[in-house]
PyMOL Python script that loads the backbone (N, CA, C, O; Angstrom):
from pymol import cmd

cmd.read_pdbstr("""\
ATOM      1  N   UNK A   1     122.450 113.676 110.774  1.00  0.00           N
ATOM      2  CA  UNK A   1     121.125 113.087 110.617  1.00  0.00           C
ATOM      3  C   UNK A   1     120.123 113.920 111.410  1.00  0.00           C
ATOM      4  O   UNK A   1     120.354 114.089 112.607  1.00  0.00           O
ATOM      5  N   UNK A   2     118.868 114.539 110.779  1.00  0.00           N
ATOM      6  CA  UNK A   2     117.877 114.962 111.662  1.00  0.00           C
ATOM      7  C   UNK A   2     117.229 114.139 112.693  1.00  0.00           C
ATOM      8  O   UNK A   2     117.432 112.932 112.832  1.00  0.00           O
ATOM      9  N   UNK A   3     116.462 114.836 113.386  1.00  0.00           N
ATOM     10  CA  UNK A   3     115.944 114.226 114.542  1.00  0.00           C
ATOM     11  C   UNK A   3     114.834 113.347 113.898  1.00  0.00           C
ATOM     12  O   UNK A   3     114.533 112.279 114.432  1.00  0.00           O
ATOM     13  N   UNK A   4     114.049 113.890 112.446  1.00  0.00           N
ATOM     14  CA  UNK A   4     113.242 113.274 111.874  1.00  0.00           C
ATOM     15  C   UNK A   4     113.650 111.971 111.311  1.00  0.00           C
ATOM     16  O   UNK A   4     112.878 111.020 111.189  1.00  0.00           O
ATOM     17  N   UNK A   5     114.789 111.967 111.002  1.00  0.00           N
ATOM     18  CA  UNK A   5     115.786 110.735 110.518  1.00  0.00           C
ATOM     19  C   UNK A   5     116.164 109.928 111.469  1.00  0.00           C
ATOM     20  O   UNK A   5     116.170 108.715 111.259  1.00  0.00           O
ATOM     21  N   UNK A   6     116.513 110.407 112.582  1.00  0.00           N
ATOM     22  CA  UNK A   6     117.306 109.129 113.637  1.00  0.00           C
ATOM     23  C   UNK A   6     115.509 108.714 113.719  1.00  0.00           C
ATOM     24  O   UNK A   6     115.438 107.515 113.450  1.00  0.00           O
ATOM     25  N   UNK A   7     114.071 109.288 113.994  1.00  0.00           N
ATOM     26  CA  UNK A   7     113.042 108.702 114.816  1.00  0.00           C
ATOM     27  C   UNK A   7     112.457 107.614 113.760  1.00  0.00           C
ATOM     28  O   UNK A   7     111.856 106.644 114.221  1.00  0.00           O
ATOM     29  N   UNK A   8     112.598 107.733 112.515  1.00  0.00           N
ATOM     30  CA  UNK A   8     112.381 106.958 111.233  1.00  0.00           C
ATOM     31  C   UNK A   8     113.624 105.486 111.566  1.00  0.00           C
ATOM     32  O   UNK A   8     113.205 104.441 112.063  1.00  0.00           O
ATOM     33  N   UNK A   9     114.527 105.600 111.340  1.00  0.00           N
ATOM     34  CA  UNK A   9     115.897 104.701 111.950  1.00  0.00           C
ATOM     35  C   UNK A   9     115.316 104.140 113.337  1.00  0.00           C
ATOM     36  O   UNK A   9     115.012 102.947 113.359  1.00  0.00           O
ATOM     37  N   UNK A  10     115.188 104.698 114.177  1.00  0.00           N
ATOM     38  CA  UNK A  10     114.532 103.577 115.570  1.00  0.00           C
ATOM     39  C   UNK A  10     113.138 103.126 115.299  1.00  0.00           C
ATOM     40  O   UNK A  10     112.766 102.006 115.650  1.00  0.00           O
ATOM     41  N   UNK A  11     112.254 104.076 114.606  1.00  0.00           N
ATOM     42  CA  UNK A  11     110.980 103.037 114.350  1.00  0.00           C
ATOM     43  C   UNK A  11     111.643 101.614 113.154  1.00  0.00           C
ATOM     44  O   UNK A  11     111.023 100.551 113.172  1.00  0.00           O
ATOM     45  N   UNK A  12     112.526 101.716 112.478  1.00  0.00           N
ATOM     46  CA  UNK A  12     112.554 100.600 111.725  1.00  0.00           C
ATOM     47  C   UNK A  12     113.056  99.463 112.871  1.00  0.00           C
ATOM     48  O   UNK A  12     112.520  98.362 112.748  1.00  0.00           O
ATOM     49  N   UNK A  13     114.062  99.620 114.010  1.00  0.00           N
ATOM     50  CA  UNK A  13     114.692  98.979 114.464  1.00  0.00           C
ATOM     51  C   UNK A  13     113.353  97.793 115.212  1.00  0.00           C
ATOM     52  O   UNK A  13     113.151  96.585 115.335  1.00  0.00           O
ATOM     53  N   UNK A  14     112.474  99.591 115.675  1.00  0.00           N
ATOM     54  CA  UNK A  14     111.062  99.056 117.048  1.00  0.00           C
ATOM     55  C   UNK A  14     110.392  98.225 115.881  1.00  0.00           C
ATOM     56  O   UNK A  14     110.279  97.037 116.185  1.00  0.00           O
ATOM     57  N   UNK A  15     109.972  98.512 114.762  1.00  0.00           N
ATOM     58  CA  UNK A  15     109.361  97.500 114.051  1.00  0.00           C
ATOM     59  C   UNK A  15     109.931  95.897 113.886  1.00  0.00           C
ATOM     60  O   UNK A  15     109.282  94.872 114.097  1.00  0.00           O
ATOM     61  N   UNK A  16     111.378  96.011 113.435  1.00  0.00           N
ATOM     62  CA  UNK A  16     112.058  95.050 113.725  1.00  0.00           C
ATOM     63  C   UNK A  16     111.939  93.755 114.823  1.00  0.00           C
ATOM     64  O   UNK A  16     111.769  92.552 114.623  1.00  0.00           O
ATOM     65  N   UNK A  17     112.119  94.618 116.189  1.00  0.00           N
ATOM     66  CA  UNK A  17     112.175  94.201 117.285  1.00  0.00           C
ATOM     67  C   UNK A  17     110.225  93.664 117.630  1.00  0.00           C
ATOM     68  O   UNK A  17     109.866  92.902 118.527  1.00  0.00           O
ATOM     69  N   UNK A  18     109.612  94.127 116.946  1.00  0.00           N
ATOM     70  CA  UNK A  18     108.363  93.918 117.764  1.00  0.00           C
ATOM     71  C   UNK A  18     107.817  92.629 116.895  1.00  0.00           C
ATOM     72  O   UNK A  18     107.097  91.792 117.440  1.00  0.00           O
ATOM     73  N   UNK A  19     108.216  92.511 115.448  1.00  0.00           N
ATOM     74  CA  UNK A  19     108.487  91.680 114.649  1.00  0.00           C
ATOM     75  C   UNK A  19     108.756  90.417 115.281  1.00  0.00           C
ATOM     76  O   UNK A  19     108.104  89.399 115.050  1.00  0.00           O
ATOM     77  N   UNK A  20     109.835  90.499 116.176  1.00  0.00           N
ATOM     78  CA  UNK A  20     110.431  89.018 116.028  1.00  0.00           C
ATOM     79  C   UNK A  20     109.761  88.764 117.810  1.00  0.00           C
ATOM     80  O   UNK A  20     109.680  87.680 118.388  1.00  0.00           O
ATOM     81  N   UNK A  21     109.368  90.096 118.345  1.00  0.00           N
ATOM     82  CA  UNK A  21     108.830  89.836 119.630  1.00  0.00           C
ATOM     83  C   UNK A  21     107.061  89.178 119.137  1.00  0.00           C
ATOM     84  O   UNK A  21     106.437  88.569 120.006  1.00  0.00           O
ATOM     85  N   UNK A  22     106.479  89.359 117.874  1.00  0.00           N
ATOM     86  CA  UNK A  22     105.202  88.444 117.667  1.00  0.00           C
ATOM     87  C   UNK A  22     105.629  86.902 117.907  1.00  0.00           C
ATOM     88  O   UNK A  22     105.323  85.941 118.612  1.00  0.00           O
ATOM     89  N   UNK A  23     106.707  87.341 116.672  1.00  0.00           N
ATOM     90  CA  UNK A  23     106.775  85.709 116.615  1.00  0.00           C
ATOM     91  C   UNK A  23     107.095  84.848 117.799  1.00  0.00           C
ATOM     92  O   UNK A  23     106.468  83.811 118.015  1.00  0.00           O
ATOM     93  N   UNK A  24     108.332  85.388 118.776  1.00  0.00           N
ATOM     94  CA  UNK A  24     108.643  84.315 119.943  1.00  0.00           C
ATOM     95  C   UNK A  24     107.250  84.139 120.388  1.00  0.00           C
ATOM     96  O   UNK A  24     106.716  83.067 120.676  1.00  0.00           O
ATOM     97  N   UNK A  25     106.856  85.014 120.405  1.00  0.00           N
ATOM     98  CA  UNK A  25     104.881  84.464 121.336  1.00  0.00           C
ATOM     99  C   UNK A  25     104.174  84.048 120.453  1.00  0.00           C
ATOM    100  O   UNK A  25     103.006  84.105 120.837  1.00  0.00           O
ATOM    101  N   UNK A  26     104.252  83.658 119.471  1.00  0.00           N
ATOM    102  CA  UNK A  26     103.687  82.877 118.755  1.00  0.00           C
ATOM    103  C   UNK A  26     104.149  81.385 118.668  1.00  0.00           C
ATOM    104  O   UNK A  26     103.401  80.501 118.250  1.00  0.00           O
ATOM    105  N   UNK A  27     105.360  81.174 119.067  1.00  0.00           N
ATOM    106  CA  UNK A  27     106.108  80.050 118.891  1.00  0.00           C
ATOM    107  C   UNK A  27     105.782  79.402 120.794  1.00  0.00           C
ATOM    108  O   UNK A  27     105.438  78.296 121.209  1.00  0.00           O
ATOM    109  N   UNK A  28     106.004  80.323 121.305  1.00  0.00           N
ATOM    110  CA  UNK A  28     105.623  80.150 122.705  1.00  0.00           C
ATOM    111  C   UNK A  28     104.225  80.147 123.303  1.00  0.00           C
ATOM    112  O   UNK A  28     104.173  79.807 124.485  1.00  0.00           O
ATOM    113  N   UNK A  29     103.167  80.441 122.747  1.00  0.00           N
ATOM    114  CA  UNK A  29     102.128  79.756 122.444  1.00  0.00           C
ATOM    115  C   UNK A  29     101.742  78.094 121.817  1.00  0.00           C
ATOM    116  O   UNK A  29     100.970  77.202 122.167  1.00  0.00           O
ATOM    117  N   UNK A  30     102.512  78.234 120.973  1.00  0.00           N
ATOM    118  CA  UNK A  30     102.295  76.914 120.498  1.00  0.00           C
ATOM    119  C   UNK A  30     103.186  75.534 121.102  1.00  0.00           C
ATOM    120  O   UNK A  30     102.767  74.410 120.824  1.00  0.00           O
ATOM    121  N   UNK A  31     104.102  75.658 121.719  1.00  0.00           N
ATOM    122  CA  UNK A  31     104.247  75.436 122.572  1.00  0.00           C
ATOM    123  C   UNK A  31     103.750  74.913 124.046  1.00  0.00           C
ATOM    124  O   UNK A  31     104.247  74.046 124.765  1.00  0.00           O
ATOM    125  N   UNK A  32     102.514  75.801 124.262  1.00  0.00           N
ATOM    126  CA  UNK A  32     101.786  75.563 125.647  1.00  0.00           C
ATOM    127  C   UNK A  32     101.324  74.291 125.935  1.00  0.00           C
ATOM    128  O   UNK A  32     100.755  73.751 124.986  1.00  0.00           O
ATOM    129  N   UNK A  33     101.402  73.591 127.052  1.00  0.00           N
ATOM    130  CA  UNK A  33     101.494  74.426 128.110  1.00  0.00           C
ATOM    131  C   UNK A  33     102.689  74.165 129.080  1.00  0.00           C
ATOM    132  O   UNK A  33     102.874  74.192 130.297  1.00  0.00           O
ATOM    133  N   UNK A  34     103.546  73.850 127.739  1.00  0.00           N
ATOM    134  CA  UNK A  34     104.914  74.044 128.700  1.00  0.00           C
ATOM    135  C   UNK A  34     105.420  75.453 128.795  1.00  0.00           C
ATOM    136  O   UNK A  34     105.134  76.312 127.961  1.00  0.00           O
ATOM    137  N   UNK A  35     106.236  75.675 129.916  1.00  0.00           N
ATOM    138  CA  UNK A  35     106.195  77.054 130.605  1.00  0.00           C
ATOM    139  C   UNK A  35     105.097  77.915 130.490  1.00  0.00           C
ATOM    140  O   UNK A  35     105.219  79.086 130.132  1.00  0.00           O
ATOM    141  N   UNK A  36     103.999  77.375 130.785  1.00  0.00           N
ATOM    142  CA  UNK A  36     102.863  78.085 131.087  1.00  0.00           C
ATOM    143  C   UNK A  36     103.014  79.466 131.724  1.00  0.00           C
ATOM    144  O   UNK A  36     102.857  80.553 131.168  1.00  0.00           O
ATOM    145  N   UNK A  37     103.374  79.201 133.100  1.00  0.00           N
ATOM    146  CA  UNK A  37     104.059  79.963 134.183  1.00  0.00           C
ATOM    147  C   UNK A  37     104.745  81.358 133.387  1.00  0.00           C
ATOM    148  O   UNK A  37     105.141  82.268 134.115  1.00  0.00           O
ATOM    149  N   UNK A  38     104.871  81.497 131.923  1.00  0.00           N
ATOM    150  CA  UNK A  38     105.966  82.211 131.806  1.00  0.00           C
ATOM    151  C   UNK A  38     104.868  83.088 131.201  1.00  0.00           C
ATOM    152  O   UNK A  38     105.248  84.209 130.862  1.00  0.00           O
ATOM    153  N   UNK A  39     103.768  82.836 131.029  1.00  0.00           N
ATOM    154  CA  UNK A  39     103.013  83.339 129.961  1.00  0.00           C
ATOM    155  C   UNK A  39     102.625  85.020 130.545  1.00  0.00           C
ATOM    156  O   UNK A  39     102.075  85.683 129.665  1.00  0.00           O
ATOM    157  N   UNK A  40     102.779  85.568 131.521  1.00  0.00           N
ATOM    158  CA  UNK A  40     102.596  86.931 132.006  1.00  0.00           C
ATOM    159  C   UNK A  40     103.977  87.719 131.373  1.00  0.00           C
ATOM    160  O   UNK A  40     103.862  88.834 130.864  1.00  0.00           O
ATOM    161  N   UNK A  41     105.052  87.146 131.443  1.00  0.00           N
ATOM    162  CA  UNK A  41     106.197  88.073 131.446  1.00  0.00           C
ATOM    163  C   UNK A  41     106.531  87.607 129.806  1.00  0.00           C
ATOM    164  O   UNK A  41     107.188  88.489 129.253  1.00  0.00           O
ATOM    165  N   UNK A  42     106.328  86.808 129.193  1.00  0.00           N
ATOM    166  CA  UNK A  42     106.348  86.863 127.848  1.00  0.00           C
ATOM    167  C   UNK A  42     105.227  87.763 127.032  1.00  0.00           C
ATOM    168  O   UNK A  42     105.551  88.361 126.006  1.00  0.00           O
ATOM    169  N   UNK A  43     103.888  87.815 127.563  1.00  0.00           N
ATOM    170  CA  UNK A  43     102.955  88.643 127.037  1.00  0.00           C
ATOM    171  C   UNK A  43     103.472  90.179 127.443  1.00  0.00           C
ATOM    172  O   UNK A  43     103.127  91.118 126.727  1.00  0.00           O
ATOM    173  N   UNK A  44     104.259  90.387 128.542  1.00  0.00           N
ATOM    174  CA  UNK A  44     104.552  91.427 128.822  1.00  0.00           C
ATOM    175  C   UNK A  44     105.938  92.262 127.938  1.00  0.00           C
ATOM    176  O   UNK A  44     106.086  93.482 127.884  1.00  0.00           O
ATOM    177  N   UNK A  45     106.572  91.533 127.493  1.00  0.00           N
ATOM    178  CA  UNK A  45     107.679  91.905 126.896  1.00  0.00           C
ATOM    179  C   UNK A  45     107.131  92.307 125.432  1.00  0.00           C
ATOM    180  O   UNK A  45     107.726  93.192 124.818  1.00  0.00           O
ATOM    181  N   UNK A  46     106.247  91.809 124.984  1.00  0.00           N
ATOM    182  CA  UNK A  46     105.120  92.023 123.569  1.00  0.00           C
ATOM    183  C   UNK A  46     104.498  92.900 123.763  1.00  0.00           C
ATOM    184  O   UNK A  46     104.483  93.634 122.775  1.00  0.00           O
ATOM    185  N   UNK A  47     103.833  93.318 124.692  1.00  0.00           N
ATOM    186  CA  UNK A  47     103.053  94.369 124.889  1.00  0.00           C
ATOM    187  C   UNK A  47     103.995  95.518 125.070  1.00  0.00           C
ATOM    188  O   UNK A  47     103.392  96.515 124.676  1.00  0.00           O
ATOM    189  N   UNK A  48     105.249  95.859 125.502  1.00  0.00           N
ATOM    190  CA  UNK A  48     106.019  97.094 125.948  1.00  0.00           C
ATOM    191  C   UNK A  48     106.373  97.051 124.622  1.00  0.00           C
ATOM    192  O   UNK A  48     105.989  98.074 124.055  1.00  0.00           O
ATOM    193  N   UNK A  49     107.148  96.024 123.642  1.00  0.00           N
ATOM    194  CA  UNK A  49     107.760  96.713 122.440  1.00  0.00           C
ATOM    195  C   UNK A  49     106.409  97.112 121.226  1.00  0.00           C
ATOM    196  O   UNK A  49     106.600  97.789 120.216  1.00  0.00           O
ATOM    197  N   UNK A  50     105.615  96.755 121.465  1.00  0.00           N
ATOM    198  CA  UNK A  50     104.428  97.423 120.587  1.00  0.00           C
ATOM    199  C   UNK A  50     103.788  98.787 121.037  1.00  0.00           C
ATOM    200  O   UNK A  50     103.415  99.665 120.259  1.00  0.00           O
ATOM    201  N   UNK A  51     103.705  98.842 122.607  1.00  0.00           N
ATOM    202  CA  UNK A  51     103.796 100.152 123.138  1.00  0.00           C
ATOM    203  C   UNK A  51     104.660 101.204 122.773  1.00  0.00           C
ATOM    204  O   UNK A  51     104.366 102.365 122.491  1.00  0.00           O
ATOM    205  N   UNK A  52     105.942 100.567 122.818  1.00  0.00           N
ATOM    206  CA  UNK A  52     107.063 101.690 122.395  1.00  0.00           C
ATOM    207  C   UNK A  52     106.977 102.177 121.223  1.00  0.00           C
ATOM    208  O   UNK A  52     107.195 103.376 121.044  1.00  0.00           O
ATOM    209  N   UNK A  53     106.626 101.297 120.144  1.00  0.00           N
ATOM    210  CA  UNK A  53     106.701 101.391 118.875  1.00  0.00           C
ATOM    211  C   UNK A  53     105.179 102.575 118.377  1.00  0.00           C
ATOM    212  O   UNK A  53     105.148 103.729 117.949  1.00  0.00           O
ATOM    213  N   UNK A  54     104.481 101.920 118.593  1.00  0.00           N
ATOM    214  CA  UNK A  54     103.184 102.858 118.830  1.00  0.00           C
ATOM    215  C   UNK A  54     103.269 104.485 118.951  1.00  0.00           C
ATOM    216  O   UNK A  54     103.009 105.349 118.114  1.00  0.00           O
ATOM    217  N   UNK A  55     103.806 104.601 120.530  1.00  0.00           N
ATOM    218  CA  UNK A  55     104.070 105.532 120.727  1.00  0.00           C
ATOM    219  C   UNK A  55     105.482 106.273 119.957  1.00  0.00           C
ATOM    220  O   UNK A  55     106.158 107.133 120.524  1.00  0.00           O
ATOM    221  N   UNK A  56     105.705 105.861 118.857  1.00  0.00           N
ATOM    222  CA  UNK A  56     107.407 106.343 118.184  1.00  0.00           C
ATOM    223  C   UNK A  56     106.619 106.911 117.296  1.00  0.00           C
ATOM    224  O   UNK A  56     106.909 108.035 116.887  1.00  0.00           O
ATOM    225  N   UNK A  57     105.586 106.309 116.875  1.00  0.00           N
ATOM    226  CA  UNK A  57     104.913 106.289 115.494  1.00  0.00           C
ATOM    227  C   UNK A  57     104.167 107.288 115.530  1.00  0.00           C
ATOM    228  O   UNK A  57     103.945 107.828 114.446  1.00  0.00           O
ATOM    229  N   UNK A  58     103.708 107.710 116.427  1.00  0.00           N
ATOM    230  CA  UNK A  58     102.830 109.239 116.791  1.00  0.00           C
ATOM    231  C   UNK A  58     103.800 110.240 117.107  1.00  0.00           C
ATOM    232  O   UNK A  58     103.626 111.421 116.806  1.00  0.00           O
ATOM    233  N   UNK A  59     104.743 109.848 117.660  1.00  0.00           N
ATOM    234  CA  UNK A  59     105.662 111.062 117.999  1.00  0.00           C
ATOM    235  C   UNK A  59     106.328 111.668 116.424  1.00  0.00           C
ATOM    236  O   UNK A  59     106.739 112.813 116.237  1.00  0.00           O
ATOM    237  N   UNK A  60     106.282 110.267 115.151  1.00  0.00           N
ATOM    238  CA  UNK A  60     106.817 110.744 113.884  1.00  0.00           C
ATOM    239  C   UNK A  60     105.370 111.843 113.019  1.00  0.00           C
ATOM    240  O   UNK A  60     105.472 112.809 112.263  1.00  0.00           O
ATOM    241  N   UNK A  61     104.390 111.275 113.462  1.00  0.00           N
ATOM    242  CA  UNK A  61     103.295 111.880 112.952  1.00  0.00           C
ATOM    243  C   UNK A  61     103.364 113.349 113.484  1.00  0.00           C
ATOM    244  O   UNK A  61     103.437 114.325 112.737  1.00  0.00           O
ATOM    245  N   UNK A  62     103.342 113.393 114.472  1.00  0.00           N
ATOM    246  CA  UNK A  62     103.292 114.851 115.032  1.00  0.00           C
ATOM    247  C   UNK A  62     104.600 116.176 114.774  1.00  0.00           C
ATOM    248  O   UNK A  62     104.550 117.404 114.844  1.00  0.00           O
ATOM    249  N   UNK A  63     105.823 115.095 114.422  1.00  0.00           N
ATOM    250  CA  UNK A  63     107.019 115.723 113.840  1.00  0.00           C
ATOM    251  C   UNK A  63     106.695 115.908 112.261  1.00  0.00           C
ATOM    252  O   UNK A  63     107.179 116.879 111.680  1.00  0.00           O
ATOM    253  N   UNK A  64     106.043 115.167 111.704  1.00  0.00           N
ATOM    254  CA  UNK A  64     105.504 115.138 110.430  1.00  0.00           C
ATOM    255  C   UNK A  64     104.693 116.518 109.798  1.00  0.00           C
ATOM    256  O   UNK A  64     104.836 117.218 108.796  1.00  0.00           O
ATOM    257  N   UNK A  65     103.812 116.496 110.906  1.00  0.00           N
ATOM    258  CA  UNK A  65     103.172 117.490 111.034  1.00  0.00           C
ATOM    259  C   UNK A  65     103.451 119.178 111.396  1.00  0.00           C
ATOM    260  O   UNK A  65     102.803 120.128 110.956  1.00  0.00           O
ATOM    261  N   UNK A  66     104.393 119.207 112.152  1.00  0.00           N
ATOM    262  CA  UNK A  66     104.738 119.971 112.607  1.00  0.00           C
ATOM    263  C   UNK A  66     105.691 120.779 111.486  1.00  0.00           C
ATOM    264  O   UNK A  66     105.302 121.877 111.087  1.00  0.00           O
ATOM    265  N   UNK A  67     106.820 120.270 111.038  1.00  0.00           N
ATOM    266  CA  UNK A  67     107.791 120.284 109.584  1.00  0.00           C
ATOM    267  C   UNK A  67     106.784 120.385 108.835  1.00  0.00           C
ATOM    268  O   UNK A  67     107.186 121.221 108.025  1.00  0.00           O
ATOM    269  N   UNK A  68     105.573 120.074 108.479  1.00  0.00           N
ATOM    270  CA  UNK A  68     104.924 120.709 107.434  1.00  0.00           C
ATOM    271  C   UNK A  68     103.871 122.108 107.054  1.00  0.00           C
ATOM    272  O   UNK A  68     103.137 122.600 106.197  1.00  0.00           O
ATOM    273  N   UNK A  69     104.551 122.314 108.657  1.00  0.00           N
ATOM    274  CA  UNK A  69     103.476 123.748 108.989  1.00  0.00           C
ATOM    275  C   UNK A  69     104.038 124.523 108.444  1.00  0.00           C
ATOM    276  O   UNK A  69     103.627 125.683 108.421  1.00  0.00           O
TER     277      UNK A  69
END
""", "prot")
cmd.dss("prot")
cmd.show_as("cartoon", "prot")
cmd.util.cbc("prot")
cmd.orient("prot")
């Protein structure tokens, strides 16, 4: 598998994962304001897998780019 292939394969996974990381905070929102308290380290776990993913997604663009020079 190319390197262009495994980074396509983990963005599906990071999409995946960031997927079901909306929803728990969406469900955990609605929810409120029980475990209020939790609401920093749950917003935080949402924010890193959309970060990661983000940043996968530029790193495919720039491999994209690059293979097409």
């Amino acid at each position: 598998m190319s390197d262009l292939e495994e980074l396509k394969a983990e963005i599906k996974k990071l999409s995946a994962k960031a997927t079901q990381a909306k929803m728990d905070l969406h469900d955990f929102a609605e929810e409120l304001p029980v475990n209020w308290t939790s609401i920093l380290s749950v917003a935080q776990k949402v924010h890193d897998v959309f970060d990661e993913l983000e940043r996968r997604r530029e790193d495919l663009k720039a491999q994209e780019r690059a293979h097409g020079s």
